[in-house]
C-alpha positions in Angstrom: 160.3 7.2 108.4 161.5 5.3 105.3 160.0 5.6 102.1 159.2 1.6 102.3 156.9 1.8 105.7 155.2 5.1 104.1 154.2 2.8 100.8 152.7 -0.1 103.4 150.5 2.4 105.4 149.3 3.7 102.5 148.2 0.0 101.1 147.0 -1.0 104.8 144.8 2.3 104.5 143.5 1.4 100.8 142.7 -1.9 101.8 140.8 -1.0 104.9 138.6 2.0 102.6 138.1 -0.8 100.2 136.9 -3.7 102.6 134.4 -1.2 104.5 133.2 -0.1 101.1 132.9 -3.6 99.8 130.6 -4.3 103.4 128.3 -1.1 102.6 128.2 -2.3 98.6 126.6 -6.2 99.2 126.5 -6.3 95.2 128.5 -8.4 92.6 128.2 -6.0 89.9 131.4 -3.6 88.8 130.4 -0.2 87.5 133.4 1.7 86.5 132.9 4.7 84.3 129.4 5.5 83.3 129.3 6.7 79.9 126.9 9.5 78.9 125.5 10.4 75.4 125.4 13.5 73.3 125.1 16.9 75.6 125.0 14.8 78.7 122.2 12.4 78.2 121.8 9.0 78.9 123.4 6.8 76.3 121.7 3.8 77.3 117.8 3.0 77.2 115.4 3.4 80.3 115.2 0.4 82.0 111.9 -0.9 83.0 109.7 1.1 84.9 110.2 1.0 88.5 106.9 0.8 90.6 105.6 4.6 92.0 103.7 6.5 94.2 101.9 9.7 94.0 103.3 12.9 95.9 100.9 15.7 94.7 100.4 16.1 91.6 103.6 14.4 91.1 104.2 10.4 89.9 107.8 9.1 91.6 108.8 6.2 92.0 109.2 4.2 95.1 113.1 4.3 95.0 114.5 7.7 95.4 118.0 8.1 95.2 119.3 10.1 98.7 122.3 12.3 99.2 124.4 11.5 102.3 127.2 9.4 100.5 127.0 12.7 97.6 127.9 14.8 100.5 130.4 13.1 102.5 128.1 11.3 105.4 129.0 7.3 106.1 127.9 7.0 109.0 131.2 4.8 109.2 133.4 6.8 110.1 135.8 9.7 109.1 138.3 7.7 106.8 134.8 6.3 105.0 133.2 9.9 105.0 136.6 11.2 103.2 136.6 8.7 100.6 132.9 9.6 99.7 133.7 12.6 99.5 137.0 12.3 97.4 134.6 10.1 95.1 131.6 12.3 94.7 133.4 15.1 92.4 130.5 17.3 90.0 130.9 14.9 87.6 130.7 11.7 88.8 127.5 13.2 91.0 126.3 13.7 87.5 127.4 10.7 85.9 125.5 9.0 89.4 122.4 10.6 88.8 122.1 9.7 85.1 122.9 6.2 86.1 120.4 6.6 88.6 117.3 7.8 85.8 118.7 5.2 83.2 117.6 2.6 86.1 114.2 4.1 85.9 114.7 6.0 89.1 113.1 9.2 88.6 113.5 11.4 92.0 116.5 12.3 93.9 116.2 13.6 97.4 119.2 16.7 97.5 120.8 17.7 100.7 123.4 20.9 100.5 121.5 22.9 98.3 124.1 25.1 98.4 126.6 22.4 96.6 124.0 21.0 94.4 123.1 24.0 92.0 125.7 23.2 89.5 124.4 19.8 89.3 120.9 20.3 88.9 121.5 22.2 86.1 123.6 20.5 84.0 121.8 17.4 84.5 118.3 20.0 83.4 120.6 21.2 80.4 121.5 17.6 79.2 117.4 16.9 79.1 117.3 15.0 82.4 113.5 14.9 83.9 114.7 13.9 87.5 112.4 15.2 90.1 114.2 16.9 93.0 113.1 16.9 96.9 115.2 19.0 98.9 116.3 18.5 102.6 116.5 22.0 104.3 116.3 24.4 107.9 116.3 27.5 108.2 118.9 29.5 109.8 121.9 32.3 108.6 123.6 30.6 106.7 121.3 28.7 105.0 119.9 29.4 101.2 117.2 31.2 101.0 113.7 29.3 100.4 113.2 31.4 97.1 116.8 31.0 96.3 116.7 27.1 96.6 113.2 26.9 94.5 115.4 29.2 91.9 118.6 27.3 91.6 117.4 23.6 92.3 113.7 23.4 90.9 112.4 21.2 93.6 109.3 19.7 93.8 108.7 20.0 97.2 111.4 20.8 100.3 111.4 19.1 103.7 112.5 20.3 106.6 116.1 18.9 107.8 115.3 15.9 110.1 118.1 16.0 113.1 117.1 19.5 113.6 113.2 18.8 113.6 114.2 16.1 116.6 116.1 19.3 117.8 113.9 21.7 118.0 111.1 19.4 119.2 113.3 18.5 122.2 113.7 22.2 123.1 109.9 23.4 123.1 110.5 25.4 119.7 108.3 22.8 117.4 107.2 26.4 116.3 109.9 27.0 114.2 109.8 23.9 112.1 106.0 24.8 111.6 106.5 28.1 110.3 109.2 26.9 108.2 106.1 24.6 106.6 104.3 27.7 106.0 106.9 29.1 104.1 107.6 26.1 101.9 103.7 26.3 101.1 103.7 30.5 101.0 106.4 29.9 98.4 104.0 27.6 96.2 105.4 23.9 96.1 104.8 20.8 98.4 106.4 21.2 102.4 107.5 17.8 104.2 109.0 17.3 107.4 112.1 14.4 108.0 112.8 13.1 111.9 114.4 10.4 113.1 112.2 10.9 116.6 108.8 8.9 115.5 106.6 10.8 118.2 107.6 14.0 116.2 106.2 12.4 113.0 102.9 11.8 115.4 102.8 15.2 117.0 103.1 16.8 113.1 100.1 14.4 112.0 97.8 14.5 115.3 98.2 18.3 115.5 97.1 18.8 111.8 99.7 20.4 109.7 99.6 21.5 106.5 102.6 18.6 105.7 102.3 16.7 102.1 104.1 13.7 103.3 107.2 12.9 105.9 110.6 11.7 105.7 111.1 8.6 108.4 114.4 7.7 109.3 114.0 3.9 110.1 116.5 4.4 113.3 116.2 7.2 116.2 120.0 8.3 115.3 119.3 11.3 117.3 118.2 9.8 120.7 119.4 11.3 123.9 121.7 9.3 126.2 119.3 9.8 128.5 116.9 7.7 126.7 119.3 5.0 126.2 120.0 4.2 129.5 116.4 3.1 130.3 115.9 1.3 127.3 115.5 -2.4 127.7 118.3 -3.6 126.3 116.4 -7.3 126.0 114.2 -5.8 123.4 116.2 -3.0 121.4 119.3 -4.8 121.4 121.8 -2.1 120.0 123.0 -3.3 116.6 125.9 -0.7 116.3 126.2 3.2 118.4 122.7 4.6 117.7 121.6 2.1 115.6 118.7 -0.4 117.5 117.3 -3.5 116.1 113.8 -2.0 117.2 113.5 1.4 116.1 112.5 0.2 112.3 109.5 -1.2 113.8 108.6 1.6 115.8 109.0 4.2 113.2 106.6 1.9 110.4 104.1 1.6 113.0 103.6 5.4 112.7 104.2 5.6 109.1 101.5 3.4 108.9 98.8 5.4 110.9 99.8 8.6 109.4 97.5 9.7 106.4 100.1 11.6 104.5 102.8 9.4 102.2 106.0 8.4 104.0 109.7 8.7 102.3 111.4 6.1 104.4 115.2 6.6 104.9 118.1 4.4 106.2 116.5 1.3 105.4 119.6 -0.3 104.9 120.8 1.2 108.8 123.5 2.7 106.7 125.5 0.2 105.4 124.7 -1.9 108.5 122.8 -4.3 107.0 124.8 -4.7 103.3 126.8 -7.3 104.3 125.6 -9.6 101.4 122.9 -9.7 98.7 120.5 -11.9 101.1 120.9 -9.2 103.8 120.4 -6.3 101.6 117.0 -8.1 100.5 115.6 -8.8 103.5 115.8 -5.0 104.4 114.7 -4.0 101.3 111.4 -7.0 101.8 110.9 -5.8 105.3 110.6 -1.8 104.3 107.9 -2.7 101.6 106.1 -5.0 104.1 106.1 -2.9 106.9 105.1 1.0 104.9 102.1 2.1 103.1 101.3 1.4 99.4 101.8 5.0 98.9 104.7 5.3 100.4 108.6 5.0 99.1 112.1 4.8 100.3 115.2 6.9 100.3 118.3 5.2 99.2 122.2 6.4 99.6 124.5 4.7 97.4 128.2 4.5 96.9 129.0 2.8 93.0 132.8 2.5 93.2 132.6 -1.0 93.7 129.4 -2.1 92.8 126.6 -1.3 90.5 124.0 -0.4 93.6 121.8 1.5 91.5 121.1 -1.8 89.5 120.9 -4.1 92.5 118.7 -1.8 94.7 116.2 -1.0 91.8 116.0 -4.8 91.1 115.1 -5.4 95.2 111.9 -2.3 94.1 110.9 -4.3 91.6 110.5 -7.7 93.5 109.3 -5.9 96.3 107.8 -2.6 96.1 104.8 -3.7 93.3 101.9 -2.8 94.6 99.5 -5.9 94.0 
């Protein structure tokens, strides 16, 4: 192979990682480097405050910054998932998150507390008052409840959500329950994610001791089975797992449950970021649709756009409470 066709796959490849990235971005602004002050704190002032909810004894605001483009997860793919990865070093995660509570955004939902220690405290060292909720199962290889409370400082831990649809689907609904009781035993707020809504209804009608849920917008994690009944008329299937329906079935429970609601994947991950308009209307129809005391989780990917900016101003215009 000559050294000429080697050069243009490697442009053909850029430009592909760039023009899906641009899709999920929808924004006009560049970020580039984001400059920190002395020891790591922000060198630029607190924006306005962004509107919040209450979680315990805990004021967050509606926007919460999530994890899956921090830890590799595009949901577009393998090349996208490596060039999240490749972008997401220690410190630009750090540099992100600082951007993040310059914006006003005061919370960040973790996944891979294993990856994340590091990170949590060096943005606690530098002065950072983030707020923490961590996404976690049990299982072998997994931290330790005590050890993540240790190392991360969360306010409150929720258990993972494809393995809540999981375990629901094989009878052992048990597990996830007792991991609940643990989260409380150890002292700090317990919350359970799924992408099944009837999981989020069997938690609430059978009474647990939950302080709010995690509500993925789209059933990602919905058997084949189930599929192939499904009228296609009504749920027309925007891409793989992704139906046009399931946001509307999931903020129908959100909105009976008593408990506050973290919804996540409003944006059907990167699905509907095709422009500023688009991005909008997801971020109009989340607000309209969940309680006033709930919020929404939020991945972003800034390496070509300022997200954190854009998505914060879409809170403001939309997630005041009246």
């Amino acid at each position: 192979m000559s050294l000429k066709k080697q050069k243009g796959e490697r442009i053909g490849r850029r430009e592909f990682l760039s023009r899906l990235s641009a899709a999920a971005a929808g924004s006009a602004f560049a970020l580039g480097n984001i400059g920190r002050g002395e020891e790591g704190r922000p060198a630029e002032k607190v924006s306005a405050e962004l509107p919040t909810i209450r979680l315990g004894e805990h004021k967050i605001t509606r926007l919460i910054a999530g994890s899956n483009p921090i830890l590799g997860y595009s949901y577009m793919g393998p090349l996208m998932d490596r060039e999240m990865k490749e972008y997401f070093t220690t410190e630009r995660t750090v540099d992100f998150l600082w951007r993040c509570e310059r914006e006003g955004i005061n919370t960040h939902q973790l996944g891979g507390p294993e990856k994340m220690g590091e990170i949590c405290q060096r943005l606690r060292g530098g002065g950072s008052k983030l707020n923490f909720i961590c996404l976690h199962a049990a299982g072998p290889e997994r931290m330790s409840i005590k050890k993540v409370i240790e190392e991360i400082g969360p306010i409150a831990i929720v258990h993972h959500g494809g393995v809540t649809d999981r375990l629901f689907r094989s009878g052992k609904s048990g597990e996830v329950h007792d991991f609940v009781k643990r989260v409380k035993d150890a002292g700090i707020m317990a919350g359970v994610s799924a992408h099944n809504p009837d999981c989020i209804k069997r938690v609430a009608d059978e009474g647990w001791e939950v302080d709010f849920f995690m509500t993925c917008f789209y059933y990602l994690t919905r058997p084949s089975s189930e599929r192939e009944t499904m009228p296609e008329v009504v749920t027309a299937q925007v891409d793989r797992a992704f139906f046009a329906a399931d946001p509307l079935e999931m903020t129908s429970v959100v909105r009976q449950v008593e408990q506050p609601c973290l919804g996540f994947k409003i944006l059907a991950a990167g699905r509907k970021c095709r422009n500023e308009e688009m991005v909008g209307k997801a971020f109009k129809f989340a607000f309209e649709h969940i309680k006033p005391s709930d919020g929404v989780i939020v991945g972003m990917y800034p390496k070509y756009s300022d997200q954190v900016r854009r998505n914060a101003a879409f809170v403001r215009q939309f997630g005041t409470v009246s």
